[in-house]
N, C-alpha and C positions, 0 to 999 in steps of 0.2 A: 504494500500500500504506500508506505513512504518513497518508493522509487515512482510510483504514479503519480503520487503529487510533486515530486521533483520534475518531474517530465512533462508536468501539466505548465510547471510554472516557467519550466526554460521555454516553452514553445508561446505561452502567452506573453513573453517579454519579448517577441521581436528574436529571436534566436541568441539574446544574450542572457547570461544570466544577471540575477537580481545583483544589484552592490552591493556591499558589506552590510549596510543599514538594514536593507530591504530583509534580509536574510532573518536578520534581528526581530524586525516588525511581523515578519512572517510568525516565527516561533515563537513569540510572545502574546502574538493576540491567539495564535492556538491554545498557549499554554490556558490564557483567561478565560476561552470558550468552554475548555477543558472542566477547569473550576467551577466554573459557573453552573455546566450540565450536572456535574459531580453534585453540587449542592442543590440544585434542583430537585433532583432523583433521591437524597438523603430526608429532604424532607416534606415529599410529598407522601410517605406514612403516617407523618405524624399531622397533619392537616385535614381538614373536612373537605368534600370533594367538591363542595359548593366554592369554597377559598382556594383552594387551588385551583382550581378553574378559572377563576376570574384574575386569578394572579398571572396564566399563561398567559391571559391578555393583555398583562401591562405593558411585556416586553413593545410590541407593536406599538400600541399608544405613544410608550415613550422616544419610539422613533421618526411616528409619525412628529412627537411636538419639537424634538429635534429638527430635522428636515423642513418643516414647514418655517420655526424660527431662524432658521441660516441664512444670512442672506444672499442670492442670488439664487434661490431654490425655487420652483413653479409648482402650483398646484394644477396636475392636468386631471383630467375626468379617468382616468386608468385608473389612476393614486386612487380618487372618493371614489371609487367602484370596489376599492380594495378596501379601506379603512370603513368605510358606512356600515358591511355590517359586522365586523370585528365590535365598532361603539354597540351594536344593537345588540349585539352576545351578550358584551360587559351591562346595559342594563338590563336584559332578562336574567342574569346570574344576581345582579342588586334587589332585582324585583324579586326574587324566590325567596334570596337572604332577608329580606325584610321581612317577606310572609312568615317566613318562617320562626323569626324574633316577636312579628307582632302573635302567632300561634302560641309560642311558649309562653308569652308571657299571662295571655286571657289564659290559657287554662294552672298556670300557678298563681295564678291573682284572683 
């Protein structure tokens, strides 16, 4: 697998390899992705499926408000085709969570 991704990356640079830096950036935002899934996956046992769920959605979110506040970035009609209903997930997962707080709570009250 690592010689695929080496071979993926000499062919997408133009037939050179990446520079020194490039090398660096490669293997460090692997290594974060890496973490990142790792911690994902440890704590999605110990979570309600309804919070985890909604949580798979931030990632998105937080890309879309990234992107959208950079400036020189465009919002085309792809993009809202993509994100609209990603939002609409995240409020039917709010709207269950709610029913489900205001549920608990009338019948222990």
């Amino acid at each position: 697998m690592i010689l695929a991704v080496v071979l993926l990356i000499y062919q997408g640079s133009g037939n050179e390899w990446l520079p020194t830096g490039g090398w660096c950036i490669v293997t460090g935002l692997g290594l974060l992705s890496c973490s990142a899934l790792l911690c994902f996956l440890l704590v999605s046992s110990s979570l309600s499926f309804t919070l985890f769920g909604m949580l798979s959605y931030v990632e998105p979110l937080l890309l879309f408000l990234v992107s959208f506040f950079l400036p020189g970035e465009k919002m085309t009609l792809s993009s809202l085709l993509t994100y609209v209903p990603i939002w609409l997930a995240v409020l039917a997962l709010m709207a269950d969570g709610y029913k489900k707080v205001k549920s608990t709570a009338y019948r222990s009250g």
